[in-house]
Each structure stands twice: as structure tokens, then as C-alpha cells.
GUTI-759934 format. One record per atom (N, C-alpha, C): atom name; residue in three letters; residue number from 0; x, y, z. Coordinates in Angstrom, 2 decimals. Example, Ala and Ser with C-alpha at 12.3 -4.5 7.8 and 13.67 -1.06 7.14 Angstrom:
# residues 2
N  ALA  0  13.19  -5.69  7.80;
CA  ALA  0  12.30  -4.50  7.80;
C  ALA  0  13.20  -3.30  7.80;
N  SER  1  12.85  -2.25  7.08;
CA  SER  1  13.67  -1.06  7.14;
C  SER  1  12.90  0.03  7.87;
This chain:
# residues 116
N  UNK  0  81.95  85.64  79.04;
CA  UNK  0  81.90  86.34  80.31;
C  UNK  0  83.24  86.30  81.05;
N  UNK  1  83.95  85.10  80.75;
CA  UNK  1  85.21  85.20  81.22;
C  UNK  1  86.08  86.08  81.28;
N  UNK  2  86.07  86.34  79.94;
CA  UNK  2  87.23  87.50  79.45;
C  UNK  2  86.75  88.69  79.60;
N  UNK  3  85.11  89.39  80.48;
CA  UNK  3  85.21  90.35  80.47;
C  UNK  3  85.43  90.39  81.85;
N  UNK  4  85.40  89.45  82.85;
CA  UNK  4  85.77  89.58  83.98;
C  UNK  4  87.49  89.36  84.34;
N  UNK  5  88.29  89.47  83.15;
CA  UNK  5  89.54  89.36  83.50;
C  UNK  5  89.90  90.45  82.51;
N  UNK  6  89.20  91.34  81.71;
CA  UNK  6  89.71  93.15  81.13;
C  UNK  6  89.08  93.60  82.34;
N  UNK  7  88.49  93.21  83.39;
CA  UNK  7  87.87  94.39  84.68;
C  UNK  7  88.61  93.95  85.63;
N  UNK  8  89.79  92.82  86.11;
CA  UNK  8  90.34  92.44  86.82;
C  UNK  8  92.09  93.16  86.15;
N  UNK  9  92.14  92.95  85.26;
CA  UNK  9  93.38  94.09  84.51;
C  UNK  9  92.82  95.57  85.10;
N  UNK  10  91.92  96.46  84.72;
CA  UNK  10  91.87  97.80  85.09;
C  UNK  10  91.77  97.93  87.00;
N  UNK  11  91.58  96.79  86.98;
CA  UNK  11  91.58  96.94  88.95;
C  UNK  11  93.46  96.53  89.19;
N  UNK  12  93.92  96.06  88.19;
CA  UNK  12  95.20  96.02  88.17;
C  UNK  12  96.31  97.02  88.17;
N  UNK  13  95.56  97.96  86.94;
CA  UNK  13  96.01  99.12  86.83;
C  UNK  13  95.63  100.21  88.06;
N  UNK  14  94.48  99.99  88.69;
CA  UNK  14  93.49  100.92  89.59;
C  UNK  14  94.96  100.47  91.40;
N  UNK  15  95.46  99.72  91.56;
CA  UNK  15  95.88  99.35  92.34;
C  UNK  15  97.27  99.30  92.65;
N  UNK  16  98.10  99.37  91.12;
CA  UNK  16  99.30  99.77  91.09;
C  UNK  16  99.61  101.21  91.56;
N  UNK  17  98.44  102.17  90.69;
CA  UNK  17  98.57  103.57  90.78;
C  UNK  17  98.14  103.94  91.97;
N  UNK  18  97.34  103.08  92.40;
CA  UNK  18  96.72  103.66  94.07;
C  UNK  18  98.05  103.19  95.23;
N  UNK  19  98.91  102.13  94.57;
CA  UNK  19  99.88  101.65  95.61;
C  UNK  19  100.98  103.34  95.68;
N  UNK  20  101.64  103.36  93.98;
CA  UNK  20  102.11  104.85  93.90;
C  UNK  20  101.51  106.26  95.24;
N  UNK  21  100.33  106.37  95.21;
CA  UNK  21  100.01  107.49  95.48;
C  UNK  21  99.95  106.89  96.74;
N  UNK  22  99.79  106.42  97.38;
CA  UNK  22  99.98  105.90  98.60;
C  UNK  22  101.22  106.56  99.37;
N  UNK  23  102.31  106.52  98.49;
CA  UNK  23  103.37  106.61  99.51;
C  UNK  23  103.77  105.82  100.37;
N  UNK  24  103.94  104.62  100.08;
CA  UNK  24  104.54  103.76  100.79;
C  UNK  24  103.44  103.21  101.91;
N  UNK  25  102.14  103.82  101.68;
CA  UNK  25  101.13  103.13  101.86;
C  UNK  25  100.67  103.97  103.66;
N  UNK  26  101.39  105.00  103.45;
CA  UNK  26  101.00  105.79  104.86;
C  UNK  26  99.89  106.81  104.69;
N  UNK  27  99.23  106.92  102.90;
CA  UNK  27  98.71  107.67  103.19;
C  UNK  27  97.05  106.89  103.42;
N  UNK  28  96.13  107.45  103.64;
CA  UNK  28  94.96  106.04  104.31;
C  UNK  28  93.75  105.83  102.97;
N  UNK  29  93.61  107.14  102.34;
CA  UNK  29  92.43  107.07  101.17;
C  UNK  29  93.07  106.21  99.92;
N  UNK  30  94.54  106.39  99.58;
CA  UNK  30  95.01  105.47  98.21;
C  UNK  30  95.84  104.12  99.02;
N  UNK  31  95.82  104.20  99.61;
CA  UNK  31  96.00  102.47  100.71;
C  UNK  31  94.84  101.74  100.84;
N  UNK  32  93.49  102.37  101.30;
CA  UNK  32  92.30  101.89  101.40;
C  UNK  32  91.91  101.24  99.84;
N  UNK  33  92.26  102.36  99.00;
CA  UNK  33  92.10  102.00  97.45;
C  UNK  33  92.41  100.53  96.76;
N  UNK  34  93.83  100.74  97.44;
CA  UNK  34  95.08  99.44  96.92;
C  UNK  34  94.54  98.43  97.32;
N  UNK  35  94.02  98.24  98.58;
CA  UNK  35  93.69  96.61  99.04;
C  UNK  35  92.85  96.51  98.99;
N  UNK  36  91.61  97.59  98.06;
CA  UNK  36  90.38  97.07  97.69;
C  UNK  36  90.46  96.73  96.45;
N  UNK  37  91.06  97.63  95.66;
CA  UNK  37  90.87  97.18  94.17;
C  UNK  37  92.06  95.55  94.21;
N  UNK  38  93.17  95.40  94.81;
CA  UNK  38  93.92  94.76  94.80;
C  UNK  38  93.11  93.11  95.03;
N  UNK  39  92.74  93.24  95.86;
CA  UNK  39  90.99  92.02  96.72;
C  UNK  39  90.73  91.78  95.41;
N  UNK  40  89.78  92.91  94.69;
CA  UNK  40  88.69  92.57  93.80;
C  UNK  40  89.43  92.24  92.36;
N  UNK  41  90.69  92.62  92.00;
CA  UNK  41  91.41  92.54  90.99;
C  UNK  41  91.80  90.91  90.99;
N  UNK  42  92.40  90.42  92.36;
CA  UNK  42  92.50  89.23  92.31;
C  UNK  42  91.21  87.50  92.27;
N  UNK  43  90.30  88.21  92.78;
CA  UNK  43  88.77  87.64  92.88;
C  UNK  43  88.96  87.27  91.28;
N  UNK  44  88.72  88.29  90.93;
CA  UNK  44  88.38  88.44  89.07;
C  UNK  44  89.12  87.37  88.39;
N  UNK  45  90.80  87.47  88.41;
CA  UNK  45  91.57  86.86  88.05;
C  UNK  45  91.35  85.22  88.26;
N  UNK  46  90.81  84.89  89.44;
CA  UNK  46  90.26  83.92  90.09;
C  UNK  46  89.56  83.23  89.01;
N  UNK  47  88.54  84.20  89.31;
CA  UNK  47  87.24  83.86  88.45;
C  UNK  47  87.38  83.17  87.02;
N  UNK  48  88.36  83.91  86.61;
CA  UNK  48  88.48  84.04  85.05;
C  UNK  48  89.27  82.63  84.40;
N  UNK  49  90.19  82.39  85.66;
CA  UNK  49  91.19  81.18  85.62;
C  UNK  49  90.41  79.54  85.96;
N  UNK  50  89.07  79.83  86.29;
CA  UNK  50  88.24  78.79  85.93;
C  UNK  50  87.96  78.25  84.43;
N  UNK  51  88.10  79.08  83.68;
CA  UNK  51  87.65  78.90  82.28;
C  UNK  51  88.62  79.31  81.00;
N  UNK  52  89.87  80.15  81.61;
CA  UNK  52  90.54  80.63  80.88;
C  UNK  52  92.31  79.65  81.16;
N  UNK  53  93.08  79.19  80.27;
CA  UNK  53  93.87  78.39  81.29;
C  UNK  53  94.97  79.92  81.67;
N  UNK  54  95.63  79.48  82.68;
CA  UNK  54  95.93  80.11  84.09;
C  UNK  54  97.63  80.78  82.85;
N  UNK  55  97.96  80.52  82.00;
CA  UNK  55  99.13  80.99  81.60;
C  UNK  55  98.32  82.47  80.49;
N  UNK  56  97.40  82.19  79.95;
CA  UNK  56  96.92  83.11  78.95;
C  UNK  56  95.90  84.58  80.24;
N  UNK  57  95.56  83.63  80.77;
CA  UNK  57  95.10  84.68  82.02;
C  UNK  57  96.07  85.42  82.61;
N  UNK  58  97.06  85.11  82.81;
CA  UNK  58  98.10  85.90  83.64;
C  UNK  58  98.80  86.88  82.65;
N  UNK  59  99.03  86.29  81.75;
CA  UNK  59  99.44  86.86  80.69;
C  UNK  59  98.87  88.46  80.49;
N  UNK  60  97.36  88.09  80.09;
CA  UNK  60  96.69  89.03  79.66;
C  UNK  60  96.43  90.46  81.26;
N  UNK  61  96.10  89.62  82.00;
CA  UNK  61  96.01  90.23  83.19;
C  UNK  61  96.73  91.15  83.68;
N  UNK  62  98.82  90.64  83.53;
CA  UNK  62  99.40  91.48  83.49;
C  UNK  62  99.79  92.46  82.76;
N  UNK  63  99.65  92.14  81.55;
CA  UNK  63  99.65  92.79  79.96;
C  UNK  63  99.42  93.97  80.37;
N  UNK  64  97.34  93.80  80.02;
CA  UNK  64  96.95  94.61  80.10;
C  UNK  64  96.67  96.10  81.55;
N  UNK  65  97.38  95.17  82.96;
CA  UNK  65  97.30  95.84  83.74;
C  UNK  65  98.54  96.84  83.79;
N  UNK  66  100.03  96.13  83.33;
CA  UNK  66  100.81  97.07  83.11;
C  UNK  66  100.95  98.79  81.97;
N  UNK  67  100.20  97.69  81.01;
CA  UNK  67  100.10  98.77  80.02;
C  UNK  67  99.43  100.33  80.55;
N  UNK  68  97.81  99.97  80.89;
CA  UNK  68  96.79  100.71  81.62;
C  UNK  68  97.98  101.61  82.59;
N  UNK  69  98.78  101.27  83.61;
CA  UNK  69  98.93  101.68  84.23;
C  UNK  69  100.03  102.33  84.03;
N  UNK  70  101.08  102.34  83.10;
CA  UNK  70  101.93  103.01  82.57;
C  UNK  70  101.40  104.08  81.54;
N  UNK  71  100.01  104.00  80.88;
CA  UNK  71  98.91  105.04  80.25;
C  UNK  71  98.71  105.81  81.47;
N  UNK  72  97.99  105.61  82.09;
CA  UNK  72  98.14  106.81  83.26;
C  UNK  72  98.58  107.33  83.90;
N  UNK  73  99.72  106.63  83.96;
CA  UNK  73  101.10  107.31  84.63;
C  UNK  73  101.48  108.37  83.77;
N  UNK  74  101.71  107.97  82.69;
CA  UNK  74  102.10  108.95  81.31;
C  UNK  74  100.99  110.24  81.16;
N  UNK  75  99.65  109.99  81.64;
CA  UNK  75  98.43  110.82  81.28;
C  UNK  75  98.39  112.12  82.33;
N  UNK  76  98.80  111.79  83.57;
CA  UNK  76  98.86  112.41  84.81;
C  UNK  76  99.70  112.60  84.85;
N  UNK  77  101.12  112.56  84.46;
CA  UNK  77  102.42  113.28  84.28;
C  UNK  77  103.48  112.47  85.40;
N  UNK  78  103.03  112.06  85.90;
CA  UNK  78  103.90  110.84  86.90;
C  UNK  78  104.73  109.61  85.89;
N  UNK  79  104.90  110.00  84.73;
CA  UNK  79  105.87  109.48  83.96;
C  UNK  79  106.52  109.77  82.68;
N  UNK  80  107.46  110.24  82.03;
CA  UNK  80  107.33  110.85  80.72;
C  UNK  80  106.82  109.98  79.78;
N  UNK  81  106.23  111.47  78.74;
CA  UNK  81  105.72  110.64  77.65;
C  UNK  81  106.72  110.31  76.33;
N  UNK  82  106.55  109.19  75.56;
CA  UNK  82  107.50  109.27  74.72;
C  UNK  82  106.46  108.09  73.50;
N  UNK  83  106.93  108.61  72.35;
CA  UNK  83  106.21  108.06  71.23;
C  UNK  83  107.26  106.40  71.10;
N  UNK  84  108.10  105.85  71.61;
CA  UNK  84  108.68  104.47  71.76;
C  UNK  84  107.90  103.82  72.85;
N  UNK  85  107.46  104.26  74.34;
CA  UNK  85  107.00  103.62  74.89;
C  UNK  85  105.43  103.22  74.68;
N  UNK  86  104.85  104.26  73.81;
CA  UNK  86  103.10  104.12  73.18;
C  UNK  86  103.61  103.39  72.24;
N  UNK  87  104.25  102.94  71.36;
CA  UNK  87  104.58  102.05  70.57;
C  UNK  87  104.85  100.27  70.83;
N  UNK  88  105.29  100.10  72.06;
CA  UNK  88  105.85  99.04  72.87;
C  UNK  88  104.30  98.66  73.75;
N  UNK  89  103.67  99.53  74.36;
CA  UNK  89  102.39  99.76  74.80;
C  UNK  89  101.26  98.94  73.77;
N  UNK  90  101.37  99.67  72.74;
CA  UNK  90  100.55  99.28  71.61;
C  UNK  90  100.89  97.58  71.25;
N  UNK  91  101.78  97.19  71.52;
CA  UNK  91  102.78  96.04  70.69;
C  UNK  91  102.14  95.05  72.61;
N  UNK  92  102.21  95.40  73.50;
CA  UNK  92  101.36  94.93  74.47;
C  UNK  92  100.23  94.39  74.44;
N  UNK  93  99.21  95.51  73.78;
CA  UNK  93  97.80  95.51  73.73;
C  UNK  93  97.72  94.25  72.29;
N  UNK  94  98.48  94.31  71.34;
CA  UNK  94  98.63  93.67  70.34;
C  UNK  94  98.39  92.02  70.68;
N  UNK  95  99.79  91.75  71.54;
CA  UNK  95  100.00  90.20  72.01;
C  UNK  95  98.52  89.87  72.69;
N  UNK  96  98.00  91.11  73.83;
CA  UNK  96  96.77  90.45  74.33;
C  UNK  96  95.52  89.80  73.49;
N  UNK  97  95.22  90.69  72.45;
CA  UNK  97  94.86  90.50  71.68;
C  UNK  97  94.83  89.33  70.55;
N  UNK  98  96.09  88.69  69.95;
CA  UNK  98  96.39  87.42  69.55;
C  UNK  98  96.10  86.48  70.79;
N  UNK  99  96.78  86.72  71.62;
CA  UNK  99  96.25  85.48  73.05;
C  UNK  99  94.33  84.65  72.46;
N  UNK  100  93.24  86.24  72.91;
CA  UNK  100  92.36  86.27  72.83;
C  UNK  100  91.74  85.45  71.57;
N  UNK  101  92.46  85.92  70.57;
CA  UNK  101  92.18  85.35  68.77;
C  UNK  101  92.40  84.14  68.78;
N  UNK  102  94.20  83.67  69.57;
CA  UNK  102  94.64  81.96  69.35;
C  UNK  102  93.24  81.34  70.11;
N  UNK  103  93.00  81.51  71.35;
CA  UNK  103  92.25  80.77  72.04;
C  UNK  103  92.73  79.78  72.55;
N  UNK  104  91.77  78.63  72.88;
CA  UNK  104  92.47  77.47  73.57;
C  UNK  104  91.52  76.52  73.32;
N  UNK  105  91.90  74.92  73.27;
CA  UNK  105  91.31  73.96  73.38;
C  UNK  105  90.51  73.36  74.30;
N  UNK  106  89.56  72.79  73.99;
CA  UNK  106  88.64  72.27  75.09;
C  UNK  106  87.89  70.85  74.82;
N  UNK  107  87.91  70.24  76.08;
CA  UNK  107  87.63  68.62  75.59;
C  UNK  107  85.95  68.75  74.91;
N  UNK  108  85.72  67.16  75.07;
CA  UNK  108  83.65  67.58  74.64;
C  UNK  108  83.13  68.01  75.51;
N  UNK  109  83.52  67.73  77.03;
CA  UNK  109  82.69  68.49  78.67;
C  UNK  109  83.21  69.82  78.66;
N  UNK  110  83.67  70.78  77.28;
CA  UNK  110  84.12  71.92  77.15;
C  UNK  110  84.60  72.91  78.29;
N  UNK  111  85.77  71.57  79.02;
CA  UNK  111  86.98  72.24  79.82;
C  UNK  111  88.11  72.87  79.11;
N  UNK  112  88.62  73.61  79.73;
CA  UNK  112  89.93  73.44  78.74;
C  UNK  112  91.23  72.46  79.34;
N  UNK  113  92.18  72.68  78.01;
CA  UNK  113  92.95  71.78  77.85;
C  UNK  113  94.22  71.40  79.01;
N  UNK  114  94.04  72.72  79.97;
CA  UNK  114  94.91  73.03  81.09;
C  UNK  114  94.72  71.63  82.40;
N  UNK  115  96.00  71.37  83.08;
CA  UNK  115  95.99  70.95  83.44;
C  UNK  115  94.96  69.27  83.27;
């Protein structure tokens, strides 16, 4: 449950970057309202997730996957060019998150982990 509350704390990542963009410097009121909601709930998540996940593989993934997402839609909506090197580098993103997920992490017998 951890890790699906920190791939929904990444897309509120992505949901909050792009809402900061359309904002305009945050004067406009519907993608400002957006930003510091998804931004709230993006960080809650992250929260959440860093109970059980240790706090370097969480951030990791969090930003990973929130940058990636959000450079996909930037690219999708035309607010960034597209180019077959940056879906490649993208992909090579989604990749590392992915090994993160596979390595895993250690945990004592009261199945904490090994953090801190």
C-alpha cells in the first residue's frame, strides 16, 4: 500500500508542477487553487509513504517519477518539444524507479526498515 500511495503522490507531483506552469506565476486563481491542492495532497502522500518506505528511495522515486510525468505532458500538450532522446532518458527514469522498487530494502524482525 505504500508504494501505491507514493505512484499517487508522484502524479499529484506531476498534477502540481503543471498546474504551477499554467498558473502564471500563480496570478491566475483556478491553476493556483490546483497547485496548493494537489501540492498539500502530493506531500501528505509522500509523508505517508516515508513511514514504511526509507526516505532516500521515496524521494527518489517521488521525484523520478513526478518529473518524468510532468515533462510527458508537457511534451503531450505541446508546452515542450518532443524529441525521441528525451523519451529515451524519460524511459531510462521510469527504469531506475523501477530497480529502486525490485532492490527493495531491509527490515529488522518488528519489520521496520533499516532507515535510520
Amino acid at each position: 500500500m505504500p508504494w501505491l500511495v507514493l505512484l499517487a503522490s508522484a502524479v499529484l507531483e506531476a498534477v502540481w508542477a503543471s498546474a504551477l506552469a499554467a498558473s502564471e506565476g500563480l496570478s491566475r486563481p483556478g491553476p493556483a487553487v490546483l497547485f496548493l491542492v494537489a501540492g498539500a495532497l502530493s506531500m501528505v502522500g509522500l509523508a505517508h509513504a516515508v513511514r514504511s518506505i526509507p526516505i532516500g528511495t521515496a524521494y527518489a522515486v517521488w521525484t523520478g517519477l513526478g518529473a518524468a510525468l510532468t515533462v510527458t505532458w508537457a511534451m503531450t500538450t505541446g508546452g515542450e518539444a518532443f524529441s525521441v532522446v528525451k523519451v529515451a532518458l524519460l524511459a531510462g527514469i521510469v527504469g531506475a524507479v523501477i530497480g529502486l522498487k525490485v532492490v527493495g530494502h531491509p527490515t529488522d524482525e518488528a519489520g521496520r526498515s533499516g532507515a535510520f
